[in-house]
N, C-alpha and C positions, 0 to 999 in steps of 0.2 A: 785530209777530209775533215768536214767539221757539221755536225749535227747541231739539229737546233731543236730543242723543245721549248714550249709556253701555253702560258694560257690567255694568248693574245685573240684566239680564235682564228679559223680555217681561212676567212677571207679577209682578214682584216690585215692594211695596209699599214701596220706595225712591221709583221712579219720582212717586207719588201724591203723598208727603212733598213732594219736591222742588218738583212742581205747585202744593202747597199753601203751599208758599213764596213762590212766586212770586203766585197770586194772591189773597192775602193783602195784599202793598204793592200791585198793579198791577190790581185787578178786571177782568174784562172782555179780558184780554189773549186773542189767541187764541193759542194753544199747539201745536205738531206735533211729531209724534214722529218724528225720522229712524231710528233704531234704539237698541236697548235691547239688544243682539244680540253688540255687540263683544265676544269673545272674554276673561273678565275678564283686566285685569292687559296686555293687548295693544296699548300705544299706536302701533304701527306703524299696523294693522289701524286703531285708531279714527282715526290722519290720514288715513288711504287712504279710508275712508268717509264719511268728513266733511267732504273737500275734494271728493268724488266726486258728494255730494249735496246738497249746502248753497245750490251756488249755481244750482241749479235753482229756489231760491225768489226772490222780489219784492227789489229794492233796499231799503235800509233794514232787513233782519231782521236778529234778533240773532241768534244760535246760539251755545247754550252746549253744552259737551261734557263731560263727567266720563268718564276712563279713568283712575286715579289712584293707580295702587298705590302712590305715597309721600304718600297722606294722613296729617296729623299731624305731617310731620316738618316740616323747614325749607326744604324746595321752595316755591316762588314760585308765586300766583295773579296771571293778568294778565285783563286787558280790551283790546280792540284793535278801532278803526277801522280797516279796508280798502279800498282803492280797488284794485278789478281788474276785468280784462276777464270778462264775463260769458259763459261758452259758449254761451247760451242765446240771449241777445241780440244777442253779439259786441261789445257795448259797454264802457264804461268804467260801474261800477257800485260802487255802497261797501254792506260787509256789516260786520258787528260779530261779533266770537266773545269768548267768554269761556273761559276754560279755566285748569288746572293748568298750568304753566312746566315741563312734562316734555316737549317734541319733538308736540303735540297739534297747534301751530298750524306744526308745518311746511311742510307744502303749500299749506297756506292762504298763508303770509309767501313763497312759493316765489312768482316772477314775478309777486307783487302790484306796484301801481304807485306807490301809497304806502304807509304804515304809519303809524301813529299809538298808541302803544299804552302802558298804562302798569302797574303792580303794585296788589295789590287791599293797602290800606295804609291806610284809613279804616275805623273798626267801625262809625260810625255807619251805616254800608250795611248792614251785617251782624244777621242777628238778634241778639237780646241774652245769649242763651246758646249758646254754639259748642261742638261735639261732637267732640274729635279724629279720628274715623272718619267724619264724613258735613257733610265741607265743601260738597258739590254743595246740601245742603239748606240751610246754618247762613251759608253767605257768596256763595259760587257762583249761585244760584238769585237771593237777594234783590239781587243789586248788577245781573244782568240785569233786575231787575223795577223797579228804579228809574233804570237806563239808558231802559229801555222807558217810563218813565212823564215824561224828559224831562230826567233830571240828567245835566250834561256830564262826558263823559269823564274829564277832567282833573279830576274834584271825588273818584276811588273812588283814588288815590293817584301817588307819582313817577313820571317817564316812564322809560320800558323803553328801555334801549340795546340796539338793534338788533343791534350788533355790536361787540364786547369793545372795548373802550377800556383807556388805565392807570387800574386800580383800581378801574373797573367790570367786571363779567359781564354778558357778551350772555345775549340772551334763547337757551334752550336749542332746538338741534333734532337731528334725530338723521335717521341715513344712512338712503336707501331705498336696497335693494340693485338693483343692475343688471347686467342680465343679461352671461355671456359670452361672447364670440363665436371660433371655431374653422371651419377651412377644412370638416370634418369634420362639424361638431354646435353647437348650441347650447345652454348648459349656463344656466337660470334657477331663480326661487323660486317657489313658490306665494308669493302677498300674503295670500289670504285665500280662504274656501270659502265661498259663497253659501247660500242657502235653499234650493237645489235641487241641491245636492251639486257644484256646477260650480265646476273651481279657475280663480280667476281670479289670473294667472300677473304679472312684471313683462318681461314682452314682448310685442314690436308685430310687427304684421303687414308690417312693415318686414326686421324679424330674421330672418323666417320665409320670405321671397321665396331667400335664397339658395340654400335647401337645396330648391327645387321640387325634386320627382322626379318630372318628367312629367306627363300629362295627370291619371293618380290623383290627383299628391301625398299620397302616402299617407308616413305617416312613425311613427319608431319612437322612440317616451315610455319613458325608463326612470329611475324613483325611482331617487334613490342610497343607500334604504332598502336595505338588504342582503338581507330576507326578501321584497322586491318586487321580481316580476320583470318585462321589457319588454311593453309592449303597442305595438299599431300601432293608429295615429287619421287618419283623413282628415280632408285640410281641407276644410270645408264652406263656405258664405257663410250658409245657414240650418238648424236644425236638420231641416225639414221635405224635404232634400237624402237624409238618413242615413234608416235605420229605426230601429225600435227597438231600443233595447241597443246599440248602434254607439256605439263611441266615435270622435270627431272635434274638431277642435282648428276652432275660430272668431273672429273677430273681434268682440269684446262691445258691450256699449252705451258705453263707459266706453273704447274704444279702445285695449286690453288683451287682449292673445289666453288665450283660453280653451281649458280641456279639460275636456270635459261628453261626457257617456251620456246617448244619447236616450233620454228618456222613466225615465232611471236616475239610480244616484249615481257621479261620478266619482271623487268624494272613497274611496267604498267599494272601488272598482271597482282603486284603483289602488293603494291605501296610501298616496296624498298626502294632507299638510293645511297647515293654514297656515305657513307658513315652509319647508315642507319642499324640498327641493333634488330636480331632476332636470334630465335631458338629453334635446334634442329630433335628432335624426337620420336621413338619411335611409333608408325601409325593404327589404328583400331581399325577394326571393324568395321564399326558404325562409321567414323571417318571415312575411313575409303569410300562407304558406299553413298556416302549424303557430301562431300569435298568436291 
């Protein structure tokens, strides 16, 4: 099985290309689409979604990812064995990704238990004519489809240093921001906006225990967007808690507190979006009753 993420977009005939790459060398492969969805150019957003949904599939899948804004240039494609604990199972479990060498496989390499992983460094893998703009089709695609068809790791090129050594370069990753904490407030990012306008934030329902404000908990969101101004959100445990148009701060599936509008967009509701910065605080009086 082999999954595919990018930020190619839902209908765009990249995605098909790419498909037709793959089964081309590997017939009969079955193929899933994690999302097409990633924000282009966004590789934060495509680790957070790709470590967040990958390994809800079977041991043994591969998942290739393309977010690639430095296709063409001299950035690094890698392939990589993973041996990690499965959330699903809670077992020890081995997945394969394939990806750009831009910070894609960070959370994936994040408390994995082994690694094995090497650089994409053979054409023979590769189709016969490569496209400086659409490596996911021309190398990316075809070295998953002949991983998938049974050729060992170590045949698609040298192994990947985990971790800078003299005169080699580790494999790249790149910082997930983390949230701050104050006696006051809690100050985090959005990561990323869902399909239902709900921002899903990088804080835990761990952060959010300090600042109860009583039996409500009701509490006060303010963008550090300048032309957005505060709102107040209850914490709920489900949406079906709130009514509609209520905004309320929850804990998600992905165990990442969220900020969602029942039955609405949050994303609209607030002037947050992916990356954007705000503060969570506990709420007044006078707020409640004029927010």
């Amino acid at each position: 099985m082999i999954t595919l993420l990018s930020d190619f977009g839902g209908d765009s005939p990249y995605v098909a290309q790419m498909k037709g790459s793959i089964l081309r060398i590997a017939p009969g492969t079955t193929i899933v689409d994690l999302t097409h969805s990633v924000p282009p150019g966004e590789i934060l957003i495509g680790a957070i979604q790709l470590r967040e949904t990958a390994l809800a599939f079977p041991e043994g899948t591969i998942h290739l990812a393309v977010v690639d804004p430095g296709v063409g240039t001299d950035r690094r494609l890698l392939a990589a064995q993973i041996r990690v604990v499965s959330p699903v199972s809670q077992q020890p479990e081995t997945h394969y990704l394939i990806c750009p060498d831009n910070g894609l496989a960070t959370l994936f390499f994040e408390n994995a238990l082994e690694i094995e992983a090497v650089f994409l460094a053979d054409p023979k893998y590769w189709l016969p004519k490569i496209s400086r703009t659409f490596h996911g089709r021309d190398i990316l695609g075809p070295v998953a489809a002949h991983l998938a068809a049974g050729v060992p790791l170590a045949n698609f090129g040298p192994p990947v240093p985990l971790e800078k050594t003299s005169g080699r370069t580790a494999v790249v990753r790149i910082a997930i921001p983390e949230p701050s904490l104050f006696p006051d407030r809690i100050e985090g990012r959005v990561l990323y906006v869902d399909s239902f306008g709900n921002l899903i934030t990088n804080l835990s329902l761990e952060s959010l225990a300090g600042l109860a404000a009583g039996r409500e908990k009701t509490f006060l969101v303010q963008s550090h967007e300048p032309e957005a101004g505060p709102v107040v959100a209850r914490w709920v445990k489900t949406y079906g808690e709130a009514v509609p148009g209520e905004i309320v701060l929850l804990n998600g599936s992905s165990d990442r507190l969220e900020i969602a509008v029942v039955q609405g967009n949050a994303a609209a509701r607030t002037g947050l979006r992916g990356g954007g910065r705000f503060s969570i605080s506990r709420s007044t009086e006078e707020v409640r009753s004029t927010g």
